[in-house]
VOBA-1610 file (N, C-alpha, C; in pm, whole numbers, padded with zeros to 5 digits, always signed):
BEGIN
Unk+03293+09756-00111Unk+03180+09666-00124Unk+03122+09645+00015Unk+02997+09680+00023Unk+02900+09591+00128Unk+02808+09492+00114Unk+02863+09356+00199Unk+02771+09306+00208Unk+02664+09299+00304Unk+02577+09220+00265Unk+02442+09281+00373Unk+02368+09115+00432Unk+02278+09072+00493Unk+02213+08942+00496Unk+02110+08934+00390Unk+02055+08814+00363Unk+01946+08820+00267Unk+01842+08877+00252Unk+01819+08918+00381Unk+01669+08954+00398Unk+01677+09105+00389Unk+01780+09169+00333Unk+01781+09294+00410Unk+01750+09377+00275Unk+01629+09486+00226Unk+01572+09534+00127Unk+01643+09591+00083Unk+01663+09660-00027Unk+01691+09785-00103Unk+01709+09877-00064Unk+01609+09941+00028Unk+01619+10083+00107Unk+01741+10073+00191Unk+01763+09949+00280Unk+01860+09924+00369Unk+01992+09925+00323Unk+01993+09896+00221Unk+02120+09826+00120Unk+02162+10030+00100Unk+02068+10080+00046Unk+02087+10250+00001Unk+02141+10304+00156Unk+02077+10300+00259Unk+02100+10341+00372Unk+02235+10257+00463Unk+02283+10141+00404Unk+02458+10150+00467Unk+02533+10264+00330Unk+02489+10255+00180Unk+02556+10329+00132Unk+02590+10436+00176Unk+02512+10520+00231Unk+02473+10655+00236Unk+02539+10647+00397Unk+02532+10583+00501Unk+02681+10547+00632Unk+02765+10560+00577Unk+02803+10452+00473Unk+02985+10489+00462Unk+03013+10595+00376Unk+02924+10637+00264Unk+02988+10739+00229Unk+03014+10851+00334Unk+02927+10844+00440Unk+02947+10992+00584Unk+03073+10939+00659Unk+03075+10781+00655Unk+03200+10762+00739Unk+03330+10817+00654Unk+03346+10771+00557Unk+03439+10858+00456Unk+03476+10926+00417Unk+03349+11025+00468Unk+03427+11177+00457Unk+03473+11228+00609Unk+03392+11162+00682Unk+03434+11219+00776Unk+03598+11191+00821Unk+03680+11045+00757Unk+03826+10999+00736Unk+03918+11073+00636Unk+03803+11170+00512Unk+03872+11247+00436Unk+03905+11193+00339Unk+03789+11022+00291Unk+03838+10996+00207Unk+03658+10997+00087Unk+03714+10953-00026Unk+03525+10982-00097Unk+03536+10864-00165Unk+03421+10840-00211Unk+03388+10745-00266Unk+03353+10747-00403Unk+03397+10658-00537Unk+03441+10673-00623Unk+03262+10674-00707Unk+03192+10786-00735Unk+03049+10718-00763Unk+03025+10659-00870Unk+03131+10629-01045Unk+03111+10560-01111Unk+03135+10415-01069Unk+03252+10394-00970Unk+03250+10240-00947Unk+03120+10193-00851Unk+03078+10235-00746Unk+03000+10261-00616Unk+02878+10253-00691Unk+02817+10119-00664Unk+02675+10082-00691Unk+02611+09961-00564Unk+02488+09932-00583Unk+02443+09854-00466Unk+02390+09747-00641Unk+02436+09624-00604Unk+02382+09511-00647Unk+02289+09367-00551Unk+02212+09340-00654Unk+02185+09258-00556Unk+02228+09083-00622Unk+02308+09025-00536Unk+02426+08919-00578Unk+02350+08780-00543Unk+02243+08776-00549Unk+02146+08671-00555Unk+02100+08688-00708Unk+02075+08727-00789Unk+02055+08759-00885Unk+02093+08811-00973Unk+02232+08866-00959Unk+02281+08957-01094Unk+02441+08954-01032Unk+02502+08928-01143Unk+02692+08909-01150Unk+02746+09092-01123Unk+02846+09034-01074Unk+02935+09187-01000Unk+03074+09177-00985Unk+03162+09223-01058Unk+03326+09236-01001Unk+03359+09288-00931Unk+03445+09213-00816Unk+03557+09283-00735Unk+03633+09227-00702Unk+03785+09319-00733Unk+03911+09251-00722Unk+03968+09139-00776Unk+03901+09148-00915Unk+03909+09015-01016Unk+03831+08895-01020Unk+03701+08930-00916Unk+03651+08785-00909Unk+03471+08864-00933Unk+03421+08774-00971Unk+03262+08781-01049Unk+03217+08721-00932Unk+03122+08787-00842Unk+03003+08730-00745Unk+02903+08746-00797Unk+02851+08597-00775Unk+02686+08656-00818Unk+02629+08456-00832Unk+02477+08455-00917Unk+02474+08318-00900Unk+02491+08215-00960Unk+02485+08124-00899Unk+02566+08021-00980Unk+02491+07871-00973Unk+02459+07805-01036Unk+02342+07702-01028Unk+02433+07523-01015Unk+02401+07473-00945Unk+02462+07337-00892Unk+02384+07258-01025Unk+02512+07141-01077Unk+02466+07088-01197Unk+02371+06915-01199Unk+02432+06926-01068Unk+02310+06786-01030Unk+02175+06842-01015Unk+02125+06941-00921Unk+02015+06952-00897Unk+01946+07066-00986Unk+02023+07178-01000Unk+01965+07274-01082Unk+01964+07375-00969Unk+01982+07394-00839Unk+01957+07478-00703Unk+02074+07566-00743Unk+01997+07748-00728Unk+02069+07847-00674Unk+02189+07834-00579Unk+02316+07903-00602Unk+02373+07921-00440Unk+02468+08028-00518Unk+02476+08159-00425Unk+02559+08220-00436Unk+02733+08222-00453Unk+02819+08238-00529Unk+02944+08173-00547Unk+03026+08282-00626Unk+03170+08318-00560Unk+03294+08333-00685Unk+03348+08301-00777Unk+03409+08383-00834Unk+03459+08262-00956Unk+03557+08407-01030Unk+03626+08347-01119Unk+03780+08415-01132Unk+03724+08500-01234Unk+03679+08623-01279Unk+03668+08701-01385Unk+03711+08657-01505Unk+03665+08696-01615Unk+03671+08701-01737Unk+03791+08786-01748Unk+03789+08902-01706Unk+03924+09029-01734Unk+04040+08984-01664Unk+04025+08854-01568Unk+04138+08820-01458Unk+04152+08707-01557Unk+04108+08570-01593Unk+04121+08543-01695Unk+04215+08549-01834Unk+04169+08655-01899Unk+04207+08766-01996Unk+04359+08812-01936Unk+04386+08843-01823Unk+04525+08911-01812Unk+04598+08816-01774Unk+04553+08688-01753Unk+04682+08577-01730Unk+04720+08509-01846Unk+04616+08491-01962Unk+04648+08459-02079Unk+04722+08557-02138Unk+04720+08655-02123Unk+04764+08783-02186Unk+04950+08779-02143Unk+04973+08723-02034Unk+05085+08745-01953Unk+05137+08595-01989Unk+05080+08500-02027Unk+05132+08365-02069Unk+05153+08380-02223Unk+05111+08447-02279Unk+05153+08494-02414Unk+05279+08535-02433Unk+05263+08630-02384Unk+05395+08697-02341Unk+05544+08655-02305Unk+05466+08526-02216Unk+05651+08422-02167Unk+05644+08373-02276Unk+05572+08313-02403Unk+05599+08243-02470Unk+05600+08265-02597Unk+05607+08392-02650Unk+05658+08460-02765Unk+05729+08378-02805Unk+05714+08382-03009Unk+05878+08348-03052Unk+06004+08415-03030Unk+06013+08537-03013Unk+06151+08583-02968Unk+06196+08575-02836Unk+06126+08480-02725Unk+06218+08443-02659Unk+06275+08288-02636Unk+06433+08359-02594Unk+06542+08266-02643Unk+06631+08208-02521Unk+06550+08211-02397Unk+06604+08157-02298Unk+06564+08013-02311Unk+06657+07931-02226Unk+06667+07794-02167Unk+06486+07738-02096Unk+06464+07631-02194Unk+06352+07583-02141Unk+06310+07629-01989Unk+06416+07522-01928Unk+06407+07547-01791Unk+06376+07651-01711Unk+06421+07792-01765Unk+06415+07942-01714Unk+06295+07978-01774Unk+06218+07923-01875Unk+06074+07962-01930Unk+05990+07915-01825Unk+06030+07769-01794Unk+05915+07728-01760Unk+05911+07743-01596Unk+05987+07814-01522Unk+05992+07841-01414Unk+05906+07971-01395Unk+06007+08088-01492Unk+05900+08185-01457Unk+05723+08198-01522Unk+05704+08100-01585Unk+05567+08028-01643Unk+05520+08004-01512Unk+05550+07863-01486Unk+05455+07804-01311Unk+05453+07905-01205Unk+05541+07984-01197Unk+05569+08060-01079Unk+05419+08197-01119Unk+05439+08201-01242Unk+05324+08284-01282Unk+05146+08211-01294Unk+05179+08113-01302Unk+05069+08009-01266Unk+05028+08000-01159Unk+05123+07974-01097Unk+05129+07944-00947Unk+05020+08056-00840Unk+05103+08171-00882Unk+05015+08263-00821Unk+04894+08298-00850Unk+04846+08299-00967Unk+04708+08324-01012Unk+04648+08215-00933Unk+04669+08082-00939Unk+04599+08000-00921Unk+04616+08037-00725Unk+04702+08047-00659Unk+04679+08062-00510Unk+04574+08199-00519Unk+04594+08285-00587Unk+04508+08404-00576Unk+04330+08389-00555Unk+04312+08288-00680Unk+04199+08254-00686Unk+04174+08095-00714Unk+04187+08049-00539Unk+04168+07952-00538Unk+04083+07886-00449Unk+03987+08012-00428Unk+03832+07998-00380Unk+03701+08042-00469Unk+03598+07966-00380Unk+03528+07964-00536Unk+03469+07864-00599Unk+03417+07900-00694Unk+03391+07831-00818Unk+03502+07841-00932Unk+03588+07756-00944Unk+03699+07796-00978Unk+03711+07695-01113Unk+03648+07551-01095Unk+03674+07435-01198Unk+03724+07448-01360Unk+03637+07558-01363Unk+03584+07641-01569Unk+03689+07690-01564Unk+03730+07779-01461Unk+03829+07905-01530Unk+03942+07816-01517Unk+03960+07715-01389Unk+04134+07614-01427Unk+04090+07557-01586Unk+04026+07490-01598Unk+03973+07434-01751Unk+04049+07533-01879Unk+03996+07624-01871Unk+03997+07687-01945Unk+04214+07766-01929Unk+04194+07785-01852Unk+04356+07828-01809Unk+04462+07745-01876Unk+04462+07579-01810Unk+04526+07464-01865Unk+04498+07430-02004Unk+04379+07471-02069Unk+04379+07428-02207Unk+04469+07543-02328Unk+04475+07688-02239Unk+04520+07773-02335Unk+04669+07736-02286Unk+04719+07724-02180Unk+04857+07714-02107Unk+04911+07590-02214Unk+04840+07485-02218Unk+04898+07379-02305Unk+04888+07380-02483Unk+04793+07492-02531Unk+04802+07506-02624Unk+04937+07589-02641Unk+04953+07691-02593Unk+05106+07809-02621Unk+05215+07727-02574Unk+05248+07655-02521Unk+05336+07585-02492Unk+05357+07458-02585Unk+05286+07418-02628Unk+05320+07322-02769Unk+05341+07440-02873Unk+05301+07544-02897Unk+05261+07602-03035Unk+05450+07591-02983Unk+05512+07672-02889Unk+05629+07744-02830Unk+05725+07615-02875Unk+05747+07481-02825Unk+05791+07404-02833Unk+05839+07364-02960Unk+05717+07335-03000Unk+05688+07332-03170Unk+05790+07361-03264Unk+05785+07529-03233Unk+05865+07589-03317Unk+06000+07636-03279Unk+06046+07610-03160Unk+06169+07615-03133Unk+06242+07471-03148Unk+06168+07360-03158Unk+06261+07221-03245Unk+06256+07175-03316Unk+06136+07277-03410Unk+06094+07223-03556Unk+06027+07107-03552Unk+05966+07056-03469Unk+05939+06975-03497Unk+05798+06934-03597Unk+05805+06822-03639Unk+05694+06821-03786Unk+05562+06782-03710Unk+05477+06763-03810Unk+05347+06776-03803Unk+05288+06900-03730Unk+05185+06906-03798Unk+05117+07063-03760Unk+05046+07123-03624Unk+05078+07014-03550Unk+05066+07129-03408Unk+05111+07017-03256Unk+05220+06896-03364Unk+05322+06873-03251Unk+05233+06809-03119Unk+05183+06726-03171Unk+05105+06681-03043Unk+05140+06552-02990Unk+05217+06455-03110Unk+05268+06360-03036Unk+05410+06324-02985Unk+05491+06450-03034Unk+05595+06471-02963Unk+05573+06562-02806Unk+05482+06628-02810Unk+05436+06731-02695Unk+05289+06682-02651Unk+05264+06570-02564Unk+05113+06570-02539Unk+05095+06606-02438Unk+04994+06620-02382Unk+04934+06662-02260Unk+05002+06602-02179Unk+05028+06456-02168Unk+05102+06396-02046Unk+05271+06490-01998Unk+05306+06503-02152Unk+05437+06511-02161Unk+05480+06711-02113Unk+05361+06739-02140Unk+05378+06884-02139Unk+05364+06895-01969Unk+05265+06872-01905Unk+05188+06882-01750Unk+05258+06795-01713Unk+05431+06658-01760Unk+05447+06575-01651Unk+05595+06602-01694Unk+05625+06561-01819Unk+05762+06504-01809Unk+05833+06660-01851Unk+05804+06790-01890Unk+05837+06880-01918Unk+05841+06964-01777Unk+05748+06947-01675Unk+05715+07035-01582Unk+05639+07163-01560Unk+05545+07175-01628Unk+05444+07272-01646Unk+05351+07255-01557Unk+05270+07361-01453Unk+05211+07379-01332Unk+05082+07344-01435Unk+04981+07274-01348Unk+04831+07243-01397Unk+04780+07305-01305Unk+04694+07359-01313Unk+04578+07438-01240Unk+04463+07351-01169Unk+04510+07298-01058Unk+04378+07229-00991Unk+04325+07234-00856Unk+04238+07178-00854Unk+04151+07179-00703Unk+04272+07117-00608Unk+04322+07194-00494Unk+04350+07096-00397Unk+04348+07154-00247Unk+04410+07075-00118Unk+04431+07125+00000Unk+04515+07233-00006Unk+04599+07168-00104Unk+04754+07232-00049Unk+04736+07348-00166Unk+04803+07492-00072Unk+04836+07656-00150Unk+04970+07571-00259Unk+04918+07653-00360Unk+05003+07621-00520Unk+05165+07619-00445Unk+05204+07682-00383Unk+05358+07719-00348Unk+05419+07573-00294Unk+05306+07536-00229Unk+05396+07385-00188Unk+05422+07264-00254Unk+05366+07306-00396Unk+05420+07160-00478Unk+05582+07215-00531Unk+05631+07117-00551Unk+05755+07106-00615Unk+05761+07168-00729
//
């Protein structure tokens, strides 16, 4: 990926392409031309390395500003991988679930924890607390149909120990 300043046209944007692809061969290495496109990220969304650049509109004022934010397919593979710890056939000790759970939390969330990030924690913590009651649920039988006042939000994100996905100073690794 290159980025470029704002002001800098199309032609210019074609003409660093057309540098690094010469620098690259001349290192012996090439450049991949189905991935290898020039976007312009003031105006139109783009992946790399799991994260969507492109624009993003402030909800007080309505103003443009360019911003990251965690992919849909990055997204998609952490739910995909939280599924997974929490299958019915597995039969380990709460405790050992929910470790390698946060620890898998943990990292997504240090990974992408620049950004525009608010939606995709939203969205993370609501599926994280849905599979984890469904999980609960049915490993103590417990009644009513989706176990919410034996398992609530407080109880799941406090007194159980399940990582929440949020804004802070501190890298995910240093909470307890």
């Amino acid at each position: 990926m290159i980025l470029t300043q704002r002001s800098v046209q199309q032609w210019a944007a074609q003409q660093a392409r057309a540098w690094t692809q010469q620098t690259m061969t001349r290192l012996g290495l090439t450049l991949n031309e189905i991935k290898t496109s020039v976007r312009d990220a003031l105006h139109e969304d783009f992946d790399f390395l799991g994260c969507t650049f492109g624009p993003r509109y402030w909800w007080k004022t309505g103003h443009r500003y360019t911003a990251a934010r965690p992919s849909k397919k990055s997204i998609q593979r952490l739910t995909a991988a939280v599924y997974d710890l929490l299958r019915p056939c597995v039969t380990a000790p709460w405790a050992e679930v929910r470790n390698r759970l946060n620890a898998t939390l943990r990292g997504w969330q240090n990974y992408f924890r620049q950004g525009s990030v608010s939606r995709a924690y939203t969205i993370v913590n609501c599926y994280v607390e849905q599979r984890v009651r469904s999980f609960l649920r049915r490993r103590h039988l417990s009644s009513g149909v989706r176990g919410t006042r034996r398992f609530s939000t407080e109880t799941i994100f406090g007194v159980l120990g399940v990582h929440r996905c949020a804004r802070s100073s501190e890298p995910a690794w240093a909470f307890p």
